[in-house]
N, C-alpha and C positions, 0 to 999 in steps of 0.2 A: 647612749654612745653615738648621737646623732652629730654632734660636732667634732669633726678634726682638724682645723681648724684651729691653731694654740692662740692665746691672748694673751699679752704681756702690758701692763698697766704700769703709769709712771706714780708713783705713790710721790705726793705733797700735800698741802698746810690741808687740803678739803676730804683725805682721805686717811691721814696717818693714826687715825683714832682706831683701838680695839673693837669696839663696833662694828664700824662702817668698814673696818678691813676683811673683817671677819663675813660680810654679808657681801663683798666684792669678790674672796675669792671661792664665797659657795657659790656665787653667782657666775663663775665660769675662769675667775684668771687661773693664769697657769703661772705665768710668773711677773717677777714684782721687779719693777728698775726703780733704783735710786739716786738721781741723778747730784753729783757729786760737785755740780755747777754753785747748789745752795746747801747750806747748812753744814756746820763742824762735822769733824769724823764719827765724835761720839753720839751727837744726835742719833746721826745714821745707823750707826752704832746700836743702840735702841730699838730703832724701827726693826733693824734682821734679828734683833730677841724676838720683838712681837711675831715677825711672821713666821718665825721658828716654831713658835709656842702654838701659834693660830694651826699651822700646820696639823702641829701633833693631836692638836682635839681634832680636829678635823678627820684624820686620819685620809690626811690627802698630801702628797707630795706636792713643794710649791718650792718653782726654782729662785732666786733672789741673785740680782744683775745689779753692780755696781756702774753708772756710766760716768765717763771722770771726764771734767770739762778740756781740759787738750788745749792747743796753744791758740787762745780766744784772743785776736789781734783785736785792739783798738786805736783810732788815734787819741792824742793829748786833749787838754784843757784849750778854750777860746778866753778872749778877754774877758768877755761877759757871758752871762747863762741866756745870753737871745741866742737869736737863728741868725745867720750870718747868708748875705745873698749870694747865689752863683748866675754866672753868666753862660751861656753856651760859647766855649771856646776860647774863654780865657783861661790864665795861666796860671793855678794851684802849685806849692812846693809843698812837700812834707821833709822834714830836718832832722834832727836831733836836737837841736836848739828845746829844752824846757820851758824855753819861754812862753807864755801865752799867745794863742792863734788869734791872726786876725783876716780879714778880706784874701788876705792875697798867700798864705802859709799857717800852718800847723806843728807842730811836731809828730813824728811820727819815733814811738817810742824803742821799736824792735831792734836793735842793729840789726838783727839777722835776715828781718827782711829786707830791708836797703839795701843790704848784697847781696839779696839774692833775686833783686829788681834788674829789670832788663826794658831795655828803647822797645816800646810798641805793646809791653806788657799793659792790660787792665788794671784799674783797682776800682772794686766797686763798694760803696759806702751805702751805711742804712738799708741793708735787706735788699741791694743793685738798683734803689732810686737814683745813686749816684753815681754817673761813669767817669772814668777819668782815666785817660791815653799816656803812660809816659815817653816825654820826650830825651829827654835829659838822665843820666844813674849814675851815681858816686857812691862811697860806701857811707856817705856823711847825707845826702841832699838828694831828693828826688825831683826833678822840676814836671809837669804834668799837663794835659787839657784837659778839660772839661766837655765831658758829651754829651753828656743828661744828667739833669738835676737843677733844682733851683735854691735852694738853701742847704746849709751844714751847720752843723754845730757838736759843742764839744762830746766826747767820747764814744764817738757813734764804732759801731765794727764795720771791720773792712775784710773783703773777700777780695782773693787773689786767683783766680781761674785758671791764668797763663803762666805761672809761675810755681815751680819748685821750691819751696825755701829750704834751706840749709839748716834745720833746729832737727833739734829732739822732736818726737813726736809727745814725752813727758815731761811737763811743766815741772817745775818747784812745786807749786801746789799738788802736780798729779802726784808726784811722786811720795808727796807725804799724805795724799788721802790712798792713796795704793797700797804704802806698808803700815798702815790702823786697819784699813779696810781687809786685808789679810789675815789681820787676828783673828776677825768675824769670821772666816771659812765661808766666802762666798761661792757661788757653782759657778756666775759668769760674770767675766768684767767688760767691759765694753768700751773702744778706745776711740779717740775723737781723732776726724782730721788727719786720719791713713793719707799716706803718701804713695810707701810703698809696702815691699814685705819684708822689708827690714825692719820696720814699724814695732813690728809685731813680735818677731824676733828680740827686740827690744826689752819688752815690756814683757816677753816670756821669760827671758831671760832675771829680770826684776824678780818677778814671782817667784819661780824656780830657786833663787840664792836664797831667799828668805823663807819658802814652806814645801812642804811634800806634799802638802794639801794637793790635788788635782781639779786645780782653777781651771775652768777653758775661756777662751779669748772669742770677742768678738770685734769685729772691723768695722765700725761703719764707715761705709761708700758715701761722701758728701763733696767730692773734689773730682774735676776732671782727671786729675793724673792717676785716682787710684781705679776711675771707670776705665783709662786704658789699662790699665796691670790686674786686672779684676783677678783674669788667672792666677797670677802670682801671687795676689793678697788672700785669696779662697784658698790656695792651697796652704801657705803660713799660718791662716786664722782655723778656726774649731768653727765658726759663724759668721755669717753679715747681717747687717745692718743696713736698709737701703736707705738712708738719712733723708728723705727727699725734699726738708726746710734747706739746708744749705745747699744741697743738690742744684735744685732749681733756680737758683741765684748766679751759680756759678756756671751753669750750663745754659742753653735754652729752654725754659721751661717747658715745650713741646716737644721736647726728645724726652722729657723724663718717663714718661713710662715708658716707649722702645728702649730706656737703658733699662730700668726696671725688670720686664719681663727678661732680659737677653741676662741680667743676675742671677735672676732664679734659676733659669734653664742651667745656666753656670754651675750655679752653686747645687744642684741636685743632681750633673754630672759628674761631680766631685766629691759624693756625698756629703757637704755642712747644708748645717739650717737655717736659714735664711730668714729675716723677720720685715715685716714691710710697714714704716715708720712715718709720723709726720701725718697732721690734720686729717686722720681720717673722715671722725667724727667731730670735729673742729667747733661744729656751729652750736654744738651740743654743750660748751661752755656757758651760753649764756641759755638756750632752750632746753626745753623737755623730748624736743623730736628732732631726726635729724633731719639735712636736704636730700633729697633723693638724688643728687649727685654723689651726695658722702654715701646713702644706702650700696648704691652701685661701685662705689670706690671701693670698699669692705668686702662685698662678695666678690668681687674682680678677683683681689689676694686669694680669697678662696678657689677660683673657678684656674687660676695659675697655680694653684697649688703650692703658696708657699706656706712657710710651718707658722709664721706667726704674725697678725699685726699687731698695732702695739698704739696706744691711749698715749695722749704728751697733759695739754692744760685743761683736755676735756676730766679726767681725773685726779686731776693735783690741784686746779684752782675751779671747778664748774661748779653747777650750781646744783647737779644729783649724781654723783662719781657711781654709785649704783647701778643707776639707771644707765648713763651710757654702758655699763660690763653689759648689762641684759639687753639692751639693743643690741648691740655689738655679738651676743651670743647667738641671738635671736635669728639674724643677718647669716649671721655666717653658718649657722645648723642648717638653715633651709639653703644658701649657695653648695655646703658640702653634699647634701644630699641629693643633690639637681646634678652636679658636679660627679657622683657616683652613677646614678640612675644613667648619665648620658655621659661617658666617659672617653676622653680625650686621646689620638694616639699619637701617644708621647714619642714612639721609636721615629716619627717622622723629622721629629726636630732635636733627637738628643742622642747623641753617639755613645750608647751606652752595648758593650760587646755583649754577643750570644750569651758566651759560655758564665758570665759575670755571675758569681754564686747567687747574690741576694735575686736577681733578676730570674733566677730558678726558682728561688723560693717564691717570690708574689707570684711567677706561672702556676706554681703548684696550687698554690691555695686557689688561682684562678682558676683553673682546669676542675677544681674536684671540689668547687664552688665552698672551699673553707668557710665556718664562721669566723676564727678567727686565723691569725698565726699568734705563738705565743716564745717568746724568747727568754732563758734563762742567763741574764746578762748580769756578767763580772765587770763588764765596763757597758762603753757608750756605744762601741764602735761600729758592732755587728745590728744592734736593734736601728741606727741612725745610715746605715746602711741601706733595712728592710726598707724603713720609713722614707728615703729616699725615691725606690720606685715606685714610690705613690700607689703599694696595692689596693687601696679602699676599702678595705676592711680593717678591723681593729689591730693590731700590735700588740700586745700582752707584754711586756717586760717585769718580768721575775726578780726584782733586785736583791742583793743581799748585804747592800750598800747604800744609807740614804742619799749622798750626794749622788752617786749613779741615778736612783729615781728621778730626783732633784732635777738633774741636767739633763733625763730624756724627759723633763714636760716642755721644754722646746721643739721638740719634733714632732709634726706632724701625724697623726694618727697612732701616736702611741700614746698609750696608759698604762702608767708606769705602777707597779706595787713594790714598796719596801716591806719585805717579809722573810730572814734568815729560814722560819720552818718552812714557807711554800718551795723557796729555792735548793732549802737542804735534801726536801723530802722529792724534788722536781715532779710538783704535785701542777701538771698543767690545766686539769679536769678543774680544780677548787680557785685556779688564777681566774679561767672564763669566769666561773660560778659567780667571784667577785664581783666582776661586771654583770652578772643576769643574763651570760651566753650558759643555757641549760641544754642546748642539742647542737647537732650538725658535727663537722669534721673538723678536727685543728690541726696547722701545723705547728709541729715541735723546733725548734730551733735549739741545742744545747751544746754550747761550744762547734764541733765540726759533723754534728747527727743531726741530721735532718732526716725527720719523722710524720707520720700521717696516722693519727689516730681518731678514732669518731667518740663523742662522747653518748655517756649512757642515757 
């Protein structure tokens, strides 16, 4: 139990074999994202039997995240498939016009964002290679300059940093890989390109019409507007998502970790779990080792204490999807335990009140040097709670519900067991045992009993 530290793995073409899923998630994932950008419903569909099934040999709870691509702007078609030159400070339109782009215009397919374009607004193309100033907004015509960039061409994506747009947060597509994706009884979904907390509301709203299932939401932060509303999207959402590929495009790449860490703090004052996204282990695509940039990026997550990072193309397209889990475990076992050993105080930066129950509880187990604490959870709320003030000891969660399991292997220092006898019999002595906690003191958590018993 030397990792706390969760791992969430994006499963694609280099990992979705029974095999190699099977030796990923002995090898440390806790849960599996499926990104909803590639492949039909029912593929996907497929994949959450396997890891259902993988699961149950296993006999290890493994949470399984839906993330649905969200309104992925591009612009239109050019005359030809070249690259088309730009000049600094000349004068780009994007239109509605279908017609084929050429030197001096494009189309630009959205209505919604055309009106929701504004004089002095950015737009930046291919990953922010391309800037471009509007000068000009109609609900038909965008007229624009050119700041940086030396060529375009057709269907590149376009980020809008300084703008609100007026859409849905769910596509046509999202919406029809949302309700297949629901037959499956997913634990989290994961929503692209938050605006605000209505977002979310949205899309809870979705779910809720169509199942009682108890889906929880995740927000990923990839936009300036939802890093100002962060409070209000943390509180709407169950999770974040610190998206930091689109993030860093749309922000100044140099802020992104001050917003980063200032998320976490966020989102652990508000008790959600928090996952930290995007190249960590990047280089690890095409090598067997990582850079010791990425080594250090990895444990950072750990040494902030957020509940998960999370594998993109180093796991879906690399070249040993294995291998980076076991790095990546490897990493973050020795940060968590460096991170326990020399432990951080947290009340300096996080307005978490006295009397706050769960902050009683990690004292307790703190004071009277617990092995573990162990909780008998009917839901998520109380253990994601625990796991919030970052006690450094283990979490025990007792479930008598595999989706409860399921959805507490996203939090941070818990180990979740599905077990109707342990929980019926609220057998906490035999939950440590399960982990190989054979002595010391536990605390008991059982609905509103809180307990201190020593084992034998």
């Amino acid at each position: 139990m030397n990792k706390y530290t969760k791992i969430t793995a994006s499963i694609g073409p280099k990992c979705e074999d029974r095999e190699t899923l099977t030796r990923m998630i002995s090898a440390g994932v806790n849960m599996c994202r499926l990104n909803f950008s590639h492949d039909t419903g029912d593929i996907q569909g497929r994949k959450i039997d396997m890891i259902r099934e993988i699961s149950t040999e296993l006999n290890s709870p493994v949470a399984v995240m839906i993330d649905l691509q969200g309104p992925k702007h591009r612009i239109g078609n050019f005359e030809t498939e070249d690259k088309y030159p730009l000049e600094i400070g000349q004068k780009f339109t994007f239109d509605t016009d279908p017609t084929p782009g050429n030197t001096t215009r494009v189309q630009l397919p959205d209505a919604d964002v055309l009106g929701s374009l504004k004089i002095g607004d950015r737009i930046l193309l291919n990953d922010g290679k391309i800037e471009m100033r509007v000068d000009f907004a109609s609900a038909d015509k965008v007229d624009a300059t050119v700041i940086r960039g030396t060529e375009i061409w057709s269907r590149r994506g376009f980020n809008l940093p300084d703008t609100e747009i007026a859409t849905s947060v769910l596509t046509k597509k999202d919406r029809e890989d949302l309700a297949y994706a629901i037959t499956k009884k997913p634990d989290w979904v994961a929503i692209s390109f938050v605006q605000k907390p209505e977002d979310v509301a949205e899309v809870r709203d979705f779910i809720t019409e169509r199942t009682s299932h108890p889906i929880k939401i995740i927000a990923k932060i990839e936009r300036p507007n939802a890093v100002d509303r962060i409070t209000e999207i943390a509180e709407a959402a169950d999770g974040i998502m610190i998206a930091r590929g689109d993030l860093a495009v749309e922000v100044p790449y140099a802020e992104v970790p001050a917003i980063s860490r200032r998320i976490i703090r966020e989102c652990r004052k508000m008790n959600k779990p928090v996952i930290v996204a995007t190249q960590m282990l990047g280089s690890m695509v095409n090598s067997e080792f990582p850079t010791r940039a990425e080594i250090t990026d990895v444990a950072n997550a750990a040494y902030l204490r957020a509940d998960s990072t999370m594998t993109s193309e180093e796991t879906t397209i690399g070249i040993n999807p294995v291998n980076v889990i076991e790095t990546m475990y490897n990493i973050l076992a020795n940060a968590d335990g460096d991170a326990i050993a020399n432990p951080y105080d947290w009340s300096r930066v996080e307005n978490i009140p006295e009397n706050d129950w769960s902050r009683s509880v990690a004292s307790m187990a703190y004071l009277n040097k617990a092995s573990a604490i162990v909780v008998f959870a009917r839901d998520t709320i109380a253990t994601t709670q625990i796991s919030c003030r970052k006690p450094d000891i283990p979490v025990i969660a007792v479930c008598n519900e595999s989706v409860i399991a399921n959805q507490l292997c996203l939090a941070r220092g818990v180990f979740p067991i599905y077990d109707t006898e342990l929980f019926g019999m609220r057998d906490a002595f035999n939950a440590a045992r399960h982990f190989n906690i054979n002595s010391g003191k536990l605390v008991i958590v059982d609905e509103e009993k809180i307990s201190l018993r020593t084992l034998d």
